[in-house]
C-alpha positions as CSV (number, residue, x, y, z in Angstrom):
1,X,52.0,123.5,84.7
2,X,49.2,125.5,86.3
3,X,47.6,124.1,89.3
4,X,44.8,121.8,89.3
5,X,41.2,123.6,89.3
6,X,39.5,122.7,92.4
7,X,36.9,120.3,91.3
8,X,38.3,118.1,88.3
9,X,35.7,115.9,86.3
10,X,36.5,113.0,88.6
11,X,35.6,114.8,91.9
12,X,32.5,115.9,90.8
13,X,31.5,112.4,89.4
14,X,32.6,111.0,92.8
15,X,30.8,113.6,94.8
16,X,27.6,112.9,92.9
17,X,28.1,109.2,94.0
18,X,28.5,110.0,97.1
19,X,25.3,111.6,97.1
20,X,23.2,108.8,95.2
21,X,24.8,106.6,97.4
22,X,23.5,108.6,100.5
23,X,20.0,108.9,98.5
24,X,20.1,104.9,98.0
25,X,21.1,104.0,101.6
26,X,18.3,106.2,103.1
27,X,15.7,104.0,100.7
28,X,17.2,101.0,102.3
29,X,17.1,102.0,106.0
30,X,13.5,103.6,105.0
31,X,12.5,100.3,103.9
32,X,13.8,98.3,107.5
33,X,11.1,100.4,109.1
34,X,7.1,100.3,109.2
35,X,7.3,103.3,106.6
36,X,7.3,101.2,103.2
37,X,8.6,97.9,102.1
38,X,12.5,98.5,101.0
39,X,13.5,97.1,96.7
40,X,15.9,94.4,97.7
41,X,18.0,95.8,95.2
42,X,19.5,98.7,97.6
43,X,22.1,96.3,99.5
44,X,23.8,95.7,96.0
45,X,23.4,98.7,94.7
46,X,25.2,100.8,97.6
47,X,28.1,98.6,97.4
48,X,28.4,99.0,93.4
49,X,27.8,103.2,94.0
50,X,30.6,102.8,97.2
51,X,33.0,100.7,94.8
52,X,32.6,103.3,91.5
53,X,32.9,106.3,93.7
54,X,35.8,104.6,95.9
55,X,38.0,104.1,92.5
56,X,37.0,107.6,90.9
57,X,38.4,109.3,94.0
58,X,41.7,107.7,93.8
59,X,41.7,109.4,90.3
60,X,40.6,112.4,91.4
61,X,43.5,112.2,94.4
62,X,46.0,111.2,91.7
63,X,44.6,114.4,89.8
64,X,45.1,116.7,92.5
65,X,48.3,115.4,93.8
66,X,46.5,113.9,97.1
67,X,47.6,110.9,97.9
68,X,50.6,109.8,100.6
69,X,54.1,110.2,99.8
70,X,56.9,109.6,102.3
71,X,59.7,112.7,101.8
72,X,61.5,112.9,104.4
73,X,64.5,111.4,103.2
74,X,64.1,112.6,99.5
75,X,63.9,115.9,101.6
76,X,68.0,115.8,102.4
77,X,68.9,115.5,99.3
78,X,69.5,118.2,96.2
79,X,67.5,119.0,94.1
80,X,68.7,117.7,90.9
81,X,68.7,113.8,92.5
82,X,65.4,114.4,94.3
83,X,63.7,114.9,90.9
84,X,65.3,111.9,89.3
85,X,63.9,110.0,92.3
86,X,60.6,111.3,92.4
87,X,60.4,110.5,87.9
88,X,62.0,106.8,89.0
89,X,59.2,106.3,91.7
90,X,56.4,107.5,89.0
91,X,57.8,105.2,86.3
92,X,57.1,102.2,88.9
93,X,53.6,103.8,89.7
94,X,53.1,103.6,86.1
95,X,53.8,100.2,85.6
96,X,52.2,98.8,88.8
97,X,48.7,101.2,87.4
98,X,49.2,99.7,84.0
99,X,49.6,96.1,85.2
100,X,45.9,97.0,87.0
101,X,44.6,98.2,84.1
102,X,45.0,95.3,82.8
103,X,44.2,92.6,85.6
104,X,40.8,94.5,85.6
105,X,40.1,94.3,81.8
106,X,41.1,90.4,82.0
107,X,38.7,90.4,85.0
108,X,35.7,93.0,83.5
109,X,36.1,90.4,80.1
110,X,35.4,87.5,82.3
111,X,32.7,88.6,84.1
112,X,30.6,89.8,81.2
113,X,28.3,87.2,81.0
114,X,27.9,87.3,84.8
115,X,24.4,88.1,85.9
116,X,24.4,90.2,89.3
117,X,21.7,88.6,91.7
118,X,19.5,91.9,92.1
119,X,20.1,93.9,89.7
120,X,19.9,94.2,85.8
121,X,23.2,94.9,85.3
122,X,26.1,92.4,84.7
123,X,29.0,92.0,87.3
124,X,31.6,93.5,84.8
125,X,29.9,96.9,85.4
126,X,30.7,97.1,88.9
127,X,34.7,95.6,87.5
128,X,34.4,98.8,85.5
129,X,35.1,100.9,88.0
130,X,38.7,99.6,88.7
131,X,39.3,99.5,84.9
132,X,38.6,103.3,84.7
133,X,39.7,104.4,87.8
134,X,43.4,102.9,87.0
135,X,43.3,103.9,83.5
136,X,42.6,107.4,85.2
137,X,45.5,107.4,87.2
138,X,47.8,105.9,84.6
139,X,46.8,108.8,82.2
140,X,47.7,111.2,85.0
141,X,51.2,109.7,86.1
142,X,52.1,109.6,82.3
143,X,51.0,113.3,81.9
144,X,53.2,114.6,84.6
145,X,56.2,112.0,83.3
146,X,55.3,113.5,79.9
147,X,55.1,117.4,81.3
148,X,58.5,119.5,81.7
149,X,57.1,121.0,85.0
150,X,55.4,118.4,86.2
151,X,56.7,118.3,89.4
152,X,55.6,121.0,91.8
153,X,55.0,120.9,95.4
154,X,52.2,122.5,97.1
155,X,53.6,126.1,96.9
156,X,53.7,125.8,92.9
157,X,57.8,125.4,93.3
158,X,59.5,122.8,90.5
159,X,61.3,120.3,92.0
C-alpha cells in the first residue's frame, strides 16, 4: 500500500469549506456593523458549512490514518497478535460506521420534507453530511480490511 498523497479529495473539499465558511462568517459579522444590513440567512448557513466540513474531515482523518489510537499496550505484544488485534478493532469500527450510515439515511429520509427556516434548502441536506462522511469512513476501514498491507505505521513498516 503506498502512502496516502497529501491532500486526498476529502481534505480539499473540507478546506474549501473552511474557507466559505470563513467568507460567510465575515458577511455576518459585516452585517452586525453600520457597514451594510447582514442576509439573515448567514447564522444557518455557517452552522450547515461547519457541520459538512466537520464530517468531511473525519473522512479525510480516516483517510490519512489521523485519528487517536491508544497503543501502548498493543505495543508489548508480537507482532503477529498485534495485527489480529488491530483487524478485530477495525471490524468493530466497521460496524459501529455502518450502523451510522444507516441511523443517518433513516434520519436524512425523515427529514426530507423538512423546510429549513432560512434557507432554500431542506434539513436532510445538512443530515447529508453525516450520511457521506460515515459512508466515507466505512469505505476506508473496508479498504484497508480488504488490502494485504493495509496496516502500516507512520514509517511505512507492516504491522
Amino acid at each position: 500500500m503506498r502512502q496516502p498523497s497529501r491532500y486526498g479529495p476529502e481534505g480539499i473539499l473540507s478546506s474549501l469549506a473552511f474557507i466559505l465558511l470563513l467568507g460567510v462568517l465575515l458577511v455576518q459579522i459585516g452585517g452586525r456593523t453600520s457597514l451594510f444590513d447582514g442576509p439573515v440567512w448567514t447564522e444557518e448557513f455557517a452552522r450547515w458549512v461547519w457541520v459538512w466540513m466537520a464530517f468531511i474531515a473525519m473522512a479525510e482523518a480516516e483517510r490519512c490514518d489521523g485519528q487517536l489510537r491508544m497503543d501502548f499496550l498493543s505495543g508489548f505484544l508480537p507482532e503477529r497478535l498485534r495485527l489480529i488485534l488491530r483487524r478485530l478493532i477495525d471490524l468493530v469500527y466497521l460496524g459501529i460506521a455502518c450502523h451510522l450510515v444507516w441511523i443517518a439515511w433513516k434520519t436524512v429520509s425523515r427529514t426530507w420534507n423538512n423546510e429549513s427556516v432560512t434557507l432554500v434548502f431542506t434539513d436532510a441536506v445538512m443530515y447529508a453530511a453525516a450520511l457521506l462522511g460515515f459512508a466515507l469512513i466505512a469505505c476506508r476501514i473496508a479498504r484497508r480490511l480488504i488490502s494485504r498491507d493495509g496496516y502500516r505505521d507512520r514509517e511505512g513498516i507492516i504491522s
